[in-house]
C-alpha positions as CSV (number, residue, x, y, z in Angstrom):
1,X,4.3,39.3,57.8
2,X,6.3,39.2,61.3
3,X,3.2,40.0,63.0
4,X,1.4,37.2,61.1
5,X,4.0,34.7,62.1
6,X,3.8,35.8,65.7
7,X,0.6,35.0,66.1
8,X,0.3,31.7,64.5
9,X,3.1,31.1,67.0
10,X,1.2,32.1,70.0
11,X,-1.6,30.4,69.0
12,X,0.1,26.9,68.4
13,X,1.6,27.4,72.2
14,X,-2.3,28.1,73.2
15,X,-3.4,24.5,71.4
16,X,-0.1,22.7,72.5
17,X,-1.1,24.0,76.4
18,X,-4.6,23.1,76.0
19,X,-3.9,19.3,75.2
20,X,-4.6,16.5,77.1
21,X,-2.2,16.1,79.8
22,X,-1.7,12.8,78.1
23,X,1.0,14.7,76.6
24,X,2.8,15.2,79.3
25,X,6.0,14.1,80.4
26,X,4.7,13.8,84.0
27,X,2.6,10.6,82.3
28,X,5.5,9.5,79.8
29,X,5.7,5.6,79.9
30,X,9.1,4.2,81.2
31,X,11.3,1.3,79.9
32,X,12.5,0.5,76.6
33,X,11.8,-1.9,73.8
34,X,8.4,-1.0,73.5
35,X,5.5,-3.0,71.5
36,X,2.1,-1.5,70.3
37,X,-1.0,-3.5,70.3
38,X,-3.7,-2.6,68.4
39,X,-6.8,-2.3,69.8
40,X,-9.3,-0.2,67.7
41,X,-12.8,-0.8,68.9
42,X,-15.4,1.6,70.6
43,X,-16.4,1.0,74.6
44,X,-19.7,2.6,75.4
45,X,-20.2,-0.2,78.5
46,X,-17.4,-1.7,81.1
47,X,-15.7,-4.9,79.5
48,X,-12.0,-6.2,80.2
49,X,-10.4,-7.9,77.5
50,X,-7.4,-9.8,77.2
51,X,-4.8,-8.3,74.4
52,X,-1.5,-9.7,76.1
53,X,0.2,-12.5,74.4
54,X,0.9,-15.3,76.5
55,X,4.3,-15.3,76.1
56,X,4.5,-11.8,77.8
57,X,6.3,-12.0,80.8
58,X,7.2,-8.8,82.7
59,X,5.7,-5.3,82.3
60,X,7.8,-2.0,83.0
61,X,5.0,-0.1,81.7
62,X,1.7,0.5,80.0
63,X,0.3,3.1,78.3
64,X,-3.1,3.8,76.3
65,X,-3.8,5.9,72.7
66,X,-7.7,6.9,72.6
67,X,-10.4,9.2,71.8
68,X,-13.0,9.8,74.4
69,X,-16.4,11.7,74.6
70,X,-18.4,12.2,77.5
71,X,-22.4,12.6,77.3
72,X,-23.0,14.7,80.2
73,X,-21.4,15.8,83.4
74,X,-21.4,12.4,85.2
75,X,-19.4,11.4,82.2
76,X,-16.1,8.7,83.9
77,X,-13.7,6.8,82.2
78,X,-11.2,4.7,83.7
79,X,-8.7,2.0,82.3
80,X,-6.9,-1.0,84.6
81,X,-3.8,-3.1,84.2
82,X,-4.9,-6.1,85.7
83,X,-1.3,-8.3,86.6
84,X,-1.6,-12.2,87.0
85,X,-2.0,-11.6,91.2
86,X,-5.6,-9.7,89.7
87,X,-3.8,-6.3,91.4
88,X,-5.6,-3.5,89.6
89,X,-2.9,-0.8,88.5
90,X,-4.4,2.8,86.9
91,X,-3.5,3.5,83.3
92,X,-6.2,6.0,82.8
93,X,-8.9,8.3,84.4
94,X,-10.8,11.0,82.9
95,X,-13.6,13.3,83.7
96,X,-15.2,16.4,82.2
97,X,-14.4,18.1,85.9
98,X,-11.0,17.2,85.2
99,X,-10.5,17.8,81.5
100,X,-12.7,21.2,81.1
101,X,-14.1,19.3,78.1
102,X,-16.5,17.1,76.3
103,X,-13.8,15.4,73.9
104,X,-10.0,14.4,74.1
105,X,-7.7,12.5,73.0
106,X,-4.8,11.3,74.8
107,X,-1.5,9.5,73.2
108,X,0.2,6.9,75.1
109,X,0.1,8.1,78.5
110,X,0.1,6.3,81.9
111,X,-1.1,6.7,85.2
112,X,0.3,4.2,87.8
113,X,1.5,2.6,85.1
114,X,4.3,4.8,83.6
115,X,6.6,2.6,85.9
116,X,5.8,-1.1,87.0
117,X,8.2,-3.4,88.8
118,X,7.8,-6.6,86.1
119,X,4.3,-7.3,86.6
120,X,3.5,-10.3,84.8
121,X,0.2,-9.3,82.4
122,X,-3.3,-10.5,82.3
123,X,-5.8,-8.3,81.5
124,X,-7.0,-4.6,80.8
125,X,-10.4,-3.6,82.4
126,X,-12.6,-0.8,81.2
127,X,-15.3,1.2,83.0
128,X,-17.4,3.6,81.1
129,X,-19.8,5.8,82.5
130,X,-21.8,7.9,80.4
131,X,-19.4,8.2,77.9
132,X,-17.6,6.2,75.3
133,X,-13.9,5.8,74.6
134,X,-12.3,4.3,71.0
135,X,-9.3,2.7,72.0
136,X,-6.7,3.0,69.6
137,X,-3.7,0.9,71.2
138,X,-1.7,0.1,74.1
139,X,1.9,0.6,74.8
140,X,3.7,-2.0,76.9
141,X,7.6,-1.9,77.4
142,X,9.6,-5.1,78.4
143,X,12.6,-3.5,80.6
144,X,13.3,-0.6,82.2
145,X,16.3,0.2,80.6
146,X,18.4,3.1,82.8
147,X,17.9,3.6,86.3
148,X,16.1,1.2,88.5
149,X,12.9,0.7,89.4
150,X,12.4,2.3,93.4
151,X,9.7,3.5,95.4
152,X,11.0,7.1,95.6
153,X,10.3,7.1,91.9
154,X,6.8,5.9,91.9
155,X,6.1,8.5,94.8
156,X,7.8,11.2,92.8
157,X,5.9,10.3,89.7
158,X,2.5,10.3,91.2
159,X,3.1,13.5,93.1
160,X,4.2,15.1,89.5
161,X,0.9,13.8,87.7
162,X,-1.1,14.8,91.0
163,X,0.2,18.6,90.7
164,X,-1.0,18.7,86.9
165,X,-4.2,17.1,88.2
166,X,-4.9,19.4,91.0
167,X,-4.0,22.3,88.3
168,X,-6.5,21.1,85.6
169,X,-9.4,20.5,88.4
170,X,-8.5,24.0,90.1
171,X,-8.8,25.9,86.6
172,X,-11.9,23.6,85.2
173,X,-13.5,24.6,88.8
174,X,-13.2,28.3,88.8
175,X,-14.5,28.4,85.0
176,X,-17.7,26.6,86.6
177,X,-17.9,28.7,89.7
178,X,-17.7,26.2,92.1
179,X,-16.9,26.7,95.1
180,X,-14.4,24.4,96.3
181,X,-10.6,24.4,95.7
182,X,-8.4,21.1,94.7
183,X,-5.7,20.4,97.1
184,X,-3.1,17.4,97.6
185,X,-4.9,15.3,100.6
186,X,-3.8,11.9,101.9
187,X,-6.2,10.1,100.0
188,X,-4.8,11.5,97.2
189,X,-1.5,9.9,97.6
190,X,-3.2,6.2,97.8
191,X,-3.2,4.2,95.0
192,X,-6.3,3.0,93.1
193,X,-6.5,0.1,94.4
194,X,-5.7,1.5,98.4
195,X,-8.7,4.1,97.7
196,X,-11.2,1.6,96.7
197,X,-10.4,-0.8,99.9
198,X,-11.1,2.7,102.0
199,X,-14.5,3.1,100.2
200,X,-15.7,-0.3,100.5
201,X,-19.2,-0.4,98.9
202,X,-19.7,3.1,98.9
203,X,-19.2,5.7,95.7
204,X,-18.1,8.9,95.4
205,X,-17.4,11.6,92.6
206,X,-14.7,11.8,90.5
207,X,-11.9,14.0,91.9
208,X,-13.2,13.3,95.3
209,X,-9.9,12.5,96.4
210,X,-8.7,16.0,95.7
């Protein structure tokens, strides 16, 4: 019976390490007073949509609940916090490369938008490449609650998220045998918005900044 336990034990901490690093406390929303919207609708195509009330003022933070599934390799899904200056900020971006996998499901996480310095809301875009994501709801909070907002601590947070990103690629690589190695690079530490002014019209692949 001990034995029994143990490894129903062991094999919860395998599942629990094998979610989503939407999990993650690295990609934990900030602030207080949070409010949900509801979403609930399937995205196989780009769109942006506008679920912000009008009456919302300042943003500390915004988060996404969703189910995704990729249709092939090229498979790219990325979600935008659009603020009323039409800044793009990162909630999401995911990639087979990166996830090891042809479904997730992630639960309220954040990307460059775990911590936001008041940005007044307009709209969420969504870019869907081969793939299609159900959006379940989004997770804004209205103040920021203890400690105050700093560069240091956006820095800090995006180096923690890149490290669990450069993990996930590096482990999703070697299971695929290829043969090339995710690192930290200066790119990397740009923003979204700073990496798509250095690309111009060009594209690249998904985890090309790594």
């Amino acid at each position: 019976m001990k034995k029994a336990n143990l490894l129903i034990s062991i094999l919860t901490l395998m599942v629990i390490s094998q979610l989503s690093f939407g999990q993650s406390q690295r990609f934990k929303m900030e602030g207080i007073n949070p409010e949900t919207i509801i979403i609930n609708q399937t995205y196989t195509e780009s769109a942006e949509i506008f679920p912000f009330d009008k009456n919302v003022n300042k943003v500390f933070g915004v988060a996404v609940s969703a189910d995704i599934v990729f249709n092939n390799d090229d498979g790219l899904v990325r979600l935008f916090f659009v603020d009323k200056n039409f800044e793009e900020h990162l909630i999401y971006e995911s990639y087979p490369l990166l996830e090891g996998a042809e479904k997730l499901s992630v639960e309220e996480l954040g990307e460059e938008t775990a911590i936001l310095n008041g940005a007044k809301a307009y709209s969420v875009k969504i870019e869907v490449v081969d793939a299609s994501i159900t959006i379940g709801s989004l997770t804004y909070t209205k103040a920021l609650g203890q400690g105050v907002y700093s560069e240091k601590m956006v820095k800090e947070k995006k180096q923690a998220q890149n490290e669990e990103k450069i993990k996930k690629l590096n482990k999703s690589l070697q299971a695929k045998g290829l043969n090339w190695v995710a690192g930290p690079t200066e790119v990397s530490e740009l923003t979204y918005s700073e990496r798509k002014q250095l690309y111009g019209q060009g594209t690249f692949p998904a985890g090309f900044e790594y």
